[in-house]
C-alpha positions in Angstrom: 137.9 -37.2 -8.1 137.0 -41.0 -7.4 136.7 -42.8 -4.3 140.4 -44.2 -4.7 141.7 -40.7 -4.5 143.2 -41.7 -0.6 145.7 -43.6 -2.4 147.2 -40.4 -3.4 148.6 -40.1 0.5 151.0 -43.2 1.3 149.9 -44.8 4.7 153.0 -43.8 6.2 152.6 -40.3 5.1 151.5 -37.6 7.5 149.5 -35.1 5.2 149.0 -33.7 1.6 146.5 -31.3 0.1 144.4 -31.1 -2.9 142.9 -28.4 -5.0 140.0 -29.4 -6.5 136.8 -26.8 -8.5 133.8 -28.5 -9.2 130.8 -27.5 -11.0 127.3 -26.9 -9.3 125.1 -30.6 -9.1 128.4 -32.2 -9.0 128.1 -35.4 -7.0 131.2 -37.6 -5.1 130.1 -40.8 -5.2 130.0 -42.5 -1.6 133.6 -43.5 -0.7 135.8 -43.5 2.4 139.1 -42.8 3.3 142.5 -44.6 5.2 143.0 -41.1 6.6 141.2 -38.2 8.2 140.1 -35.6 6.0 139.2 -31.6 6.3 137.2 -30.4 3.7 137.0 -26.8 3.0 135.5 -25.1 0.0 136.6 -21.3 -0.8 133.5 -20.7 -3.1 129.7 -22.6 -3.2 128.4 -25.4 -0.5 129.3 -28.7 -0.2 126.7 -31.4 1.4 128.3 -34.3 3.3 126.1 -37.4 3.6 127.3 -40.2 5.8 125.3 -43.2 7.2 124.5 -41.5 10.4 123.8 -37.7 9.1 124.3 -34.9 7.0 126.8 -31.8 7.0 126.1 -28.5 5.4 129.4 -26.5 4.4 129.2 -22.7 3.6 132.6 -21.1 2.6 134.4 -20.0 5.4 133.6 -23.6 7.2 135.1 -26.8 6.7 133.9 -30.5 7.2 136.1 -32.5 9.4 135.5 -36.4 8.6 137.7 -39.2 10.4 139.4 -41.9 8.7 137.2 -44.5 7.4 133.6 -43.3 7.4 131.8 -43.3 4.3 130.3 -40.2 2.9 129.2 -38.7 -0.7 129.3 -34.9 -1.6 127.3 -33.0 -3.4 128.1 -29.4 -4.6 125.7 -26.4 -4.3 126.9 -23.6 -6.5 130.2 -23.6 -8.4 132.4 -25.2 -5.4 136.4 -24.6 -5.0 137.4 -27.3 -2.8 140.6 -27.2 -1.0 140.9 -30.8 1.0 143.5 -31.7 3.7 144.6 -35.3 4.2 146.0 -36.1 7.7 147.7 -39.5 9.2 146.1 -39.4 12.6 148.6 -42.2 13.5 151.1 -39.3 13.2 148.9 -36.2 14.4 147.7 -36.2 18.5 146.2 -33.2 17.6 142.7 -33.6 16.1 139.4 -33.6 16.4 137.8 -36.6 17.9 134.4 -36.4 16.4 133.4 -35.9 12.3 132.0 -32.0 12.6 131.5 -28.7 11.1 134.3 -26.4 11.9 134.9 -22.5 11.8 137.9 -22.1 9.2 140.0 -18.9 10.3 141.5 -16.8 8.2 144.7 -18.0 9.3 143.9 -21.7 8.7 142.4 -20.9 5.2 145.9 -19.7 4.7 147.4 -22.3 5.9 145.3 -25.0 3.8 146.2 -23.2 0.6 149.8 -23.4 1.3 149.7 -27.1 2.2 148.9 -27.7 -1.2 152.3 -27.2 -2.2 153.8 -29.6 0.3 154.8 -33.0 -1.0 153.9 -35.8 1.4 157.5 -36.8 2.0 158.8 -33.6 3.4 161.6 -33.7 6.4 160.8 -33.3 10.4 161.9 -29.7 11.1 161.8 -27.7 8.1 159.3 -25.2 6.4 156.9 -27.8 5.5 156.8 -29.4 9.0 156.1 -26.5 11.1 153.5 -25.1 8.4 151.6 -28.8 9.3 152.1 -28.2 12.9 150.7 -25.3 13.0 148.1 -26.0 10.6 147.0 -28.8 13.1 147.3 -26.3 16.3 144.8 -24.4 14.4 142.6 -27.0 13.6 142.9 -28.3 16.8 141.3 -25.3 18.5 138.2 -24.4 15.9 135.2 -24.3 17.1 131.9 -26.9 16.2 129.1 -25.1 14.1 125.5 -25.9 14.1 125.4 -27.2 10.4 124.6 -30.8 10.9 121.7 -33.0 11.0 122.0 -36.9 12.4 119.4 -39.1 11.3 117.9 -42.0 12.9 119.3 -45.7 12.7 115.3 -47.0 13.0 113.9 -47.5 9.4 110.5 -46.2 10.4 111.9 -42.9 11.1 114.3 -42.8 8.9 111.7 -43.1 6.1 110.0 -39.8 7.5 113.7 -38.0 8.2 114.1 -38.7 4.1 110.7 -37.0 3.3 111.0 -34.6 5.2 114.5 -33.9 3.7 113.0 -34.0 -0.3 110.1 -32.1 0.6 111.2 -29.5 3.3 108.0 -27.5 3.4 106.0 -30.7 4.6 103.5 -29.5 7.0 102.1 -32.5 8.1 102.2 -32.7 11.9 103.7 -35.2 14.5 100.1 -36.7 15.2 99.8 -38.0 11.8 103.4 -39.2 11.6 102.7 -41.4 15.2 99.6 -42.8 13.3 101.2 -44.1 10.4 104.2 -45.8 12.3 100.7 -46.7 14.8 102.4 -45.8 17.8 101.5 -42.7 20.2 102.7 -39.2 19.6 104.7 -39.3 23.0 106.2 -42.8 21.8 107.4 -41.0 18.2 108.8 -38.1 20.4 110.7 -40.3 22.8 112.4 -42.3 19.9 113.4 -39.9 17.6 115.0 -37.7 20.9 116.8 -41.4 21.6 117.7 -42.0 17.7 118.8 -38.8 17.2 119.3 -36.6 20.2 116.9 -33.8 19.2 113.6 -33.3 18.9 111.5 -34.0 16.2 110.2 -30.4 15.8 114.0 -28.6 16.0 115.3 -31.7 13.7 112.9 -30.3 11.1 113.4 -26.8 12.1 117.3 -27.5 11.2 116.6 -29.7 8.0 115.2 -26.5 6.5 117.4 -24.5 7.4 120.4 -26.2 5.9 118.0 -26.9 2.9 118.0 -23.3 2.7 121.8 -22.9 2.7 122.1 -25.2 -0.2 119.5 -22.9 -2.0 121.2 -19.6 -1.0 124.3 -20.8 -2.4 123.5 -21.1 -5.9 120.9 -18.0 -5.9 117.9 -18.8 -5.0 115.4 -15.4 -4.2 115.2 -15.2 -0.3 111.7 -15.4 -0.6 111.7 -18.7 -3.3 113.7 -20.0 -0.3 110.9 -19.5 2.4 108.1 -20.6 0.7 109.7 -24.1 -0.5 111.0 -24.8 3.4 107.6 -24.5 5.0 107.4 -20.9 6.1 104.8 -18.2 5.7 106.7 -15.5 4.9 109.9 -13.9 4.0 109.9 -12.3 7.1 109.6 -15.1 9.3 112.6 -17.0 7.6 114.5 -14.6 8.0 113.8 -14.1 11.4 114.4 -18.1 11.8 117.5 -17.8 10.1 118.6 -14.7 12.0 118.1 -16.6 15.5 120.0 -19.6 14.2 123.2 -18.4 11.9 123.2 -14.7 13.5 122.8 -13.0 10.7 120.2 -12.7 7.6 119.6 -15.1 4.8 121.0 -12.1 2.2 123.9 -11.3 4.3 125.1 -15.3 5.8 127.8 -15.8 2.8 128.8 -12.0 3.8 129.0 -12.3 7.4 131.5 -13.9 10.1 130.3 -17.7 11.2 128.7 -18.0 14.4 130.3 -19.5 17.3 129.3 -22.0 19.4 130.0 -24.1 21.9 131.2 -27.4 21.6 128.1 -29.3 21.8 127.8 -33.8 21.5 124.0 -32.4 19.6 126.1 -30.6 17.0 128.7 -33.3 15.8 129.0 -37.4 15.6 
């Protein structure tokens, strides 16, 4: 799939959806799209990178970008993606903000018959009325926790991209303020500005969607721990418990979590 693949979906078209398996390591080279896009994977974990943050999909979640930002994906696992183009010109009824959403059962149904549809289908028949409902549905998902802004400021964007390679980092905010030579409360202040979180729960959630990636292609619980930062088994879990609701062993088994809408969760 290359980054002309938009062109599939005539601008005056309202939708159309693709089918798409990928192998695990698989990359989508930065691209963007004329349309908005929901991206939903039925198998394996897709990481979305845009210029101003990163997405974590688990099955059972979807990615919902607007039209037009830019954004590479890179596949954890063997992935099954299942993508939705929509014409927002054409659709009132979408999300406002790029996010992680819940994908209900009935929307996951509703995405695989979509594939079927040709873009040119008539107002008022089968086709149209699955698409409405389809964007009813989306329209009233909730956000998930899965994604993690980064900074526009160069200096912390530098420790933001360490800190993502090498997730069990322990080196503490005192020794990041001294080598950007500013003060500890001055790094704090910034990266809450830059980002809207703070430094400590930004790391806190860059290894725990670290960790998803792992999960998804079967890395040992305990592998997982170790290479984010913690001391034990037990305390990642318990970390990952408090976050996801449920264990590391059990997440790709269990029901998503709901939250609330939240500006902190989604760009």
């Amino acid at each position: 799939m290359q980054a002309d693949y938009q062109e599939l979906l005539p601008v005056t078209a309202r939708a159309m959806a693709l089918a798409i398996d990928y192998e695990h390591g698989h990359v989508i080279s930065v691209h963007r799209h004329a349309h908005a896009q929901l991206i939903y994977a039925i198998d394996g974990v897709m990481t979305i990178a845009t210029q101003d943050g990163r997405w974590v999909v688990p099955p059972t979640r979807g990615v919902w970008l607007r039209p037009g930002v830019e954004h590479q994906i890179r596949m954890s696992g063997a992935v099954k993606m299942r993508t939705v183009f929509i014409n927002c010109a054409n659709s009132p009824l979408l999300p406002r903000h790029s996010c992680v959403l819940e994908i209900s059962p009935l929307l996951r149904q509703l995405i695989v018959a979509a594939i079927d549809i040709a873009p040119d289908f008539a107002d008022g028949g089968r086709d149209w009325h699955l698409l409405q409902l389809l964007l009813h549905e989306l329209d009233s998902l909730p956000v998930l926790p899965l994604y993690l802004p980064l900074p526009l400021d160069a200096r912390l964007r530098g420790i933001c991209e360490r800190l993502m390679q090498e997730p069990g980092e322990q080196l503490t905010v005192a020794h990041w303020a001294a080598q950007l030579e500013i003060t500890e409360r001055s790094l704090h202040r910034l990266f809450q500005k830059q980002t809207g979180m703070r430094f400590g729960h930004w790391r806190q959630q860059a290894r725990l969607l670290r960790a998803l990636e792992q999960l998804a292609h079967g890395a040992k619980v305990i592998d997982v721990a170790m290479d984010n930062g913690y001391t034990s088994q037990s305390a990642f879990a318990a970390m990952f418990k408090k976050h996801f609701g449920t264990t590391p062993s059990a997440f790709y088994r269990a029901a998503p979590t709901v939250v609330k809408k939240n500006a902190a969760m989604h760009q």
